[in-house]
N, C-alpha and C positions, 0 to 999 in steps of 0.2 A: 793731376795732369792738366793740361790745355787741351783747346779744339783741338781732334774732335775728344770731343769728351770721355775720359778714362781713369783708372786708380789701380796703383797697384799695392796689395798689402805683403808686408813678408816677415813670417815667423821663423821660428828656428828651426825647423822641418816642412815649411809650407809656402806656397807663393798663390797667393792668389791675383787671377788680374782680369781687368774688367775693360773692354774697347768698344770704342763706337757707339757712346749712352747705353751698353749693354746689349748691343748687338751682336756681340763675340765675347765671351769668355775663357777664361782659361784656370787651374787649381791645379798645380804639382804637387803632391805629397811624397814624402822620403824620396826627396830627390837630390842627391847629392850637386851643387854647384860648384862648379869651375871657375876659376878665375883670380884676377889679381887684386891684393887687397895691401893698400901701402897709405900714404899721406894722402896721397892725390884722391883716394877715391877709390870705389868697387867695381869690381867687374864681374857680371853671373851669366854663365854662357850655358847653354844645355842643349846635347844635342839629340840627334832620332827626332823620334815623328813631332815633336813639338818644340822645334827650334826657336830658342829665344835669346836676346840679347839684352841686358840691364845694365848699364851704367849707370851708377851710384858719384856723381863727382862733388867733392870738398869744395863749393864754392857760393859763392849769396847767390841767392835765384830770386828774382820778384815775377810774379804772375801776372801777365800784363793784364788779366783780364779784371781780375780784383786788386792790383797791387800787394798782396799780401805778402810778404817777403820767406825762406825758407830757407835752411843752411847748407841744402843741398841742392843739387840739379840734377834730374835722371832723365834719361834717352831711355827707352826702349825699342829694342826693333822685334817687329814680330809677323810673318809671312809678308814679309815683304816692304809692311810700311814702319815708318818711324813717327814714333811718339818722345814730345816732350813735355817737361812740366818740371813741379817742383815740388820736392819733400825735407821730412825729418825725422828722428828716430822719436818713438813716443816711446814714454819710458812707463 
């Protein structure tokens, strides 16, 4: 991610995410997600008491902070604020 500092990881049955240098956390397990999954990119919506929003998009992202470049670009929103930043699948 970018300021404020965060990461999110996501397994085949788990998400874990991390906000604010670790001032918030979060870890869904068997949590089924929602959303659309096509060219353009992912979308993981979940709802009840821990409503989050993850945007996975198809496109070159550079981090301004380190330049580091990634072949994704993800938004998350999560009580309220929006994070962005940038990812890839590790294989």
């Amino acid at each position: 991610g970018i300021e404020p500092g965060w990461f999110a990881e996501f397994y085949s049955n788990k998400l874990r995410l991390v906000l604010d240098y670790g001032k918030d956390s979060l870890i869904l397990e068997n949590q089924k997600f929602e959303g659309l999954d096509d060219e353009k990119g992912f979308i993981f919506k979940t709802q009840g008491d821990k409503t989050i929003e993850i945007s996975i998009i198809n496109k070159l992202c550079v981090d301004a902070g380190s330049g580091d470049s990634k072949d994704r670009k993800v938004v998350v929103t999560y009580k309220g604020k929006t994070y962005n930043g940038c990812g890839s699948f590790i294989k």
